[in-house]
N, C-alpha and C positions, 0 to 999 in steps of 0.2 A: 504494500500500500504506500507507492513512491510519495501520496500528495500528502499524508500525516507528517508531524513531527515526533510522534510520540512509537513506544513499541511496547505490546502487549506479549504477557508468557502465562503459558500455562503448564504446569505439570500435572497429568493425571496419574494418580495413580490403582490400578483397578481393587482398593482394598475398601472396605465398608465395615457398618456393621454386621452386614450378612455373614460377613465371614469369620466372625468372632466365634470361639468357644463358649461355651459357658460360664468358664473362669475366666474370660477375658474380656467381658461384656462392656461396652465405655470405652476401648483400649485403643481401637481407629481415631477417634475423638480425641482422646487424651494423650493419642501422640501427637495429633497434630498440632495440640498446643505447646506441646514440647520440645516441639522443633522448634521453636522459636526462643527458648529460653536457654540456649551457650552448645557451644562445638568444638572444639578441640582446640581451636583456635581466636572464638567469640566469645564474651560473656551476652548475656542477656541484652544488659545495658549496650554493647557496643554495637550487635544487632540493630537496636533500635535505633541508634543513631546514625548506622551507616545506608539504613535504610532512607530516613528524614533526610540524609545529605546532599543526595542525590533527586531529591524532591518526588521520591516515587511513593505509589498507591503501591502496596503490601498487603497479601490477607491469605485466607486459607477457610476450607471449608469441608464437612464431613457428609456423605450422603450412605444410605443403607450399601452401596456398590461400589463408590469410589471416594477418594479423599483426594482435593484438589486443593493446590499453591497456586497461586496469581498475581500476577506483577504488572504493572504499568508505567513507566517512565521513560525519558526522552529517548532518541534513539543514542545520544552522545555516550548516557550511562548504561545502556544494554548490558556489553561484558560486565559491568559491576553487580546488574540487579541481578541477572542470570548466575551469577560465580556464588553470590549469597544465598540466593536457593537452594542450589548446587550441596552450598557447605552444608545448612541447616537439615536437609533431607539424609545425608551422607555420614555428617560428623556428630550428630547431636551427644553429647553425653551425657543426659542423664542424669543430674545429680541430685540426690537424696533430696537433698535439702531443696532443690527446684519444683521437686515431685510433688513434696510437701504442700509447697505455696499455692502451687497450680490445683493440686486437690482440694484446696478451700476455695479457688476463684471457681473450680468447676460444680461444687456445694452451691454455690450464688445461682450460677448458671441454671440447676437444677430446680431451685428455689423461684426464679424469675420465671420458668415456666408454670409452674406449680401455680403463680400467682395471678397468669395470664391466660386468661379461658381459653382466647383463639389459640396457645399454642398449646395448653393443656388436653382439650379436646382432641387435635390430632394427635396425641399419643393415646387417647385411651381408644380412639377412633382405630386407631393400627390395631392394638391389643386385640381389640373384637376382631378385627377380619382376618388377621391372622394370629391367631391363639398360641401360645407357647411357642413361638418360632421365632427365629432371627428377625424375619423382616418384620414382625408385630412388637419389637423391643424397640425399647428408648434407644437413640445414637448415644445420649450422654449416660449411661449405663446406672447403677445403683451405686448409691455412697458405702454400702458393705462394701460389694467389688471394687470398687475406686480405691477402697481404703487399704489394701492388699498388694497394689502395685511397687515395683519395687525397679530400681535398675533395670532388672536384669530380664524381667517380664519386659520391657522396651527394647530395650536391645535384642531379644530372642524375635521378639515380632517385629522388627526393621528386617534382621535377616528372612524372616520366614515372607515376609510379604515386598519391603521395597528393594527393587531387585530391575535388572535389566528387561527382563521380557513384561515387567509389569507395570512399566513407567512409559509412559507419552508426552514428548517436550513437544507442544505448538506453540509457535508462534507469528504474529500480523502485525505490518509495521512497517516503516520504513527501515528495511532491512533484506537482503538476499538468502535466499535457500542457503547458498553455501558459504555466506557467515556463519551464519547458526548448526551446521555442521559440523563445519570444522571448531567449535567453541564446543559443541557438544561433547564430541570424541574429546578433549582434552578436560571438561570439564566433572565425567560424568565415568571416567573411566574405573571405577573402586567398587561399580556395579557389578553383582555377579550376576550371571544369567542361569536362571533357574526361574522355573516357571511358576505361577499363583500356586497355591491350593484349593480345590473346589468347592462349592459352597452348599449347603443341602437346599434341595428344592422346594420353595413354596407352594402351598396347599391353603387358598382360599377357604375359609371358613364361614365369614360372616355370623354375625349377634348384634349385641347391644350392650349400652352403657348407659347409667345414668350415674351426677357426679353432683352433688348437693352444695350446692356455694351458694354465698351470699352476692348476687351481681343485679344489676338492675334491668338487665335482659337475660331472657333464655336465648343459651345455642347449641345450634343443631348440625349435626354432618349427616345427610342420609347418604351410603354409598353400594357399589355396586362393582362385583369381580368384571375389568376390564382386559384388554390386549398385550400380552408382552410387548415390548419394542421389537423384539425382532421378528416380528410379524408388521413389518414396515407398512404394508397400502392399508392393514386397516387399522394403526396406528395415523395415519391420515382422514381416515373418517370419522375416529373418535375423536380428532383435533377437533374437526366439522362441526361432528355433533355436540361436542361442547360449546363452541361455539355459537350454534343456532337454541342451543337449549338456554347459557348461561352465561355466555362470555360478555357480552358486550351490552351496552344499551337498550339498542334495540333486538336485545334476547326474549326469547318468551319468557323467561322468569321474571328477569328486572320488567319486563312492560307490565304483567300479569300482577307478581305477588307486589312490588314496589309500584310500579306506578296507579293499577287501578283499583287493587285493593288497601295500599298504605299498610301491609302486614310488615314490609322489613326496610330499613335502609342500608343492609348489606346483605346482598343475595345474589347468589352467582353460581358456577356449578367448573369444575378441573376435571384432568384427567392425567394420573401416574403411572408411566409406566417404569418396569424388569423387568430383566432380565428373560423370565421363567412366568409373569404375572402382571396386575396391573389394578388399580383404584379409578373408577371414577367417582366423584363425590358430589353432592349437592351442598353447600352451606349457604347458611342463614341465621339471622338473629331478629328476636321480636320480642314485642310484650310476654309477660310468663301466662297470659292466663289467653292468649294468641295460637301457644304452640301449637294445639291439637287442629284448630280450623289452617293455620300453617302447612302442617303434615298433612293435611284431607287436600290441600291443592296443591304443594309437589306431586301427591299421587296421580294427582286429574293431569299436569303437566307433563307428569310421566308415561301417562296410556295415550296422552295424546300425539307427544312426538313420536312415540311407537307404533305409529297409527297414519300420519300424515306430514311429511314434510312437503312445504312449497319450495319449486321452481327458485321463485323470487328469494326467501330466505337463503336456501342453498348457496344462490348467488355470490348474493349479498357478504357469506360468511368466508366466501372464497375469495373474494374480492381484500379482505380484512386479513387474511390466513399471507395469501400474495403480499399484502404493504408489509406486513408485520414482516415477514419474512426480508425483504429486497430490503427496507430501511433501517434494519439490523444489521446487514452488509457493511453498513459504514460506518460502521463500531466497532476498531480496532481489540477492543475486549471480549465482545460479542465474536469476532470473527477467526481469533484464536483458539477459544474455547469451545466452538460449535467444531473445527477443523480436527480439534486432540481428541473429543468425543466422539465424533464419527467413525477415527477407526481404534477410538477406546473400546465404544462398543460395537461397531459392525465390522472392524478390520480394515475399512476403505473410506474413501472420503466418496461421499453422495454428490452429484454436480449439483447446483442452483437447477439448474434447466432441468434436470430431469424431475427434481422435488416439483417445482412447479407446474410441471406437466402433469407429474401425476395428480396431483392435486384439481386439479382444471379439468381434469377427464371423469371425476368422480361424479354418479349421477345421485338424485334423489334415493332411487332400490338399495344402493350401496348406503344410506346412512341408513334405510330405514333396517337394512340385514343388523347392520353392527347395533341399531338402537336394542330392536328387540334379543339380539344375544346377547348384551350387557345388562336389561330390566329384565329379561328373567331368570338373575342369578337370588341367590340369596341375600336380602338385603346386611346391611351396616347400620347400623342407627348408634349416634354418642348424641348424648343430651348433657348441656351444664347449665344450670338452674339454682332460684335461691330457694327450694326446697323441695320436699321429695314428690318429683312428678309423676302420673299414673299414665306411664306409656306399657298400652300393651302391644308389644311385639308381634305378638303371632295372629294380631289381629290387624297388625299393619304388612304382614307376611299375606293374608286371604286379601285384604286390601287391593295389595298390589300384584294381585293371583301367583305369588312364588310360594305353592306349598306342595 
């Protein structure tokens, strides 16, 4: 990207919490804030400032599948920001007393959720749809487990997981293929090559939660077992149908539940995919004594996109799916990290033109196939409320004819 000045990095790396043990649970997570606090040749402190010196955006992030480092700075500092990631992922050591500190900022961490419905809710949300499994587990694991880690549990799991075949350096920017190259080979060379460990396969469940707080709205996730990713075209018609169901303004939900009945002012509906699996969700928040007439018309919204899509919506969502897509192009952060994902997880890079094609080729049949295989799975229901609410399940299960 000759016209920027700036140059975006990403490292992926393909480790999560999906691939935790049992006795390791938090441990993706807890390394990744780890890396950031001394290296063999950093302290914590020096980190942070060599970072600030060079005026660059730094961060890091944990997902159930992969744990990602990012960087953004001028092109001038590239070799520096790159050589610092480099170190941090490579040299971290680990000290006690680091371990320590960080297992109290990650208590916090724990505790902010705990205290914040919308992120509360999607963890008890996961819990229910996948029961006793990795991917239904917090990323930031339990303060027991947390409290047990030690050196050597870090260093066993840098070896076992960051590793040559497991790491993806992209990067977008005013910068050449064969800079980044040749900076890589020198910078990256302590890597052994040895391949992930596998991860157990999830198994869709679906239930329910209810979760008693004192808040001045109820909220709601209704969800619904969706599409791996790597079932790539109908991974594009569930983008669709989220879309047309929940994504935008003029979705049938926001016109419906917000605009002409005033039941919510945040209402909208996503879609997660895995590896192996996938969520779509409905959320929403309303008056507490709302939810039930709430739930009675996601359902009617639900039989009805399953039922009938227009022409013109269809359009409309593709038209929106297109900008979103081409005007994300020209976000050197955005265009990095879509390039390291592509063949983080498919092996290849996807061209623009053919995503788009396919997308534009999608007719009405094709959302309504994907609609009705996603609403007649088992549903998801997490509820957070300021007291004990009467949702009966299995009568929002005949509701929505899944029995």
């Amino acid at each position: 990207m000759p016209s920027v000045n700036s140059v975006a990095i990403n490292l992926i790396i393909n480790v999560g919490g999906r691939y935790e043990e049992p006795a390791e649970e938090g441990m993706s997570h807890f390394l990744e804030h780890m890396a950031f606090k001394g290296t063999i040749t950093r302290s914590a402190k020096q980190i942070s400032e060599e970072f600030d010196s060079i005026g660059g955006q730094f961060n890091a992030y944990t997902g159930h599948e992969q744990t990602v480092y990012y960087a953004k700075t001028l092109q001038e500092y590239f070799y520096r920001a790159l050589e610092i990631l480099a170190d941090i992922i490579q040299n971290s050591v680990f000290s006690e007393i680091e371990i320590q500190k960080e297992y109290q900022v990650i208590l916090q961490e724990i505790a902010h959720v705990h205290d914040n419905p919308e992120e509360l809710i999607y963890e008890k949300f996961y819990a229910s749809a996948y029961e006793n499994q990795s991917l239904g587990k917090s990323i930031l694991g339990t303060p027991e487990i947390l409290s047990k880690f030690a050196t050597r549990h870090f260093q066993n799991y840098t070896q076992k997981h960051y590793n040559a075949e497991n790491i993806y350096l992209s990067v977008a920017g005013n910068i050449s293929h064969e800079q980044v190259v040749a900076l890589a080979e020198k910078l990256f060379n302590s890597l052994q090559n040895k391949k992930n460990n596998p991860f157990k396969k999830a198994r869709y469940i679906g239930g329910h939660s209810v979760v008693t707080k004192e808040l001045e709205q109820t909220t709601v996730i209704l969800g619904f077992e969706s599409v791996p990713y790597l079932n790539i075209h109908q991974l594009y018609h569930t983008q669709l149908l989220s879309l047309i169901l929940g994504g935008s303004m003029s979705s049938r939900l926001f016109q419906q539940i917000r605009e002409n009945l005033g039941l919510a002012y945040s209402i909208g509906s996503y879609n997660n995919s895995y590896y192996d699996s996938g969520i779509f969700g409905i959320y929403a928040s309303t008056n507490h004594d709302k939810l039930l007439l709430l739930i009675t018309q996601l359902i009617t919204e639900i039989k009805k996109i399953s039922a009938n899509i227009q022409e013109l919506e269809l359009s409309r969502a593709k038209i929106q799916l297109k900008s979103n897509i081409y005007m994300a192009q020209e976000k050197s952060s955005y265009k990095s990290e879509e390039i390291g994902k592509n063949f983080a997880v498919f092996g290849k890079y996807l061209p623009l033109e053919e995503i788009i094609e396919n997308i534009m080729n999608i007719t009405t049949n094709d959302i309504l196939h994907i609609a009705n295989q996603i609403f007649v799975t088992k549903p998801t229901l997490s509820v957070i409320g300021p007291k004990p609410l009467i949702i009966d399940y299995h009568q929002l299960c005949e509701d929505l004819g899944n029995v």
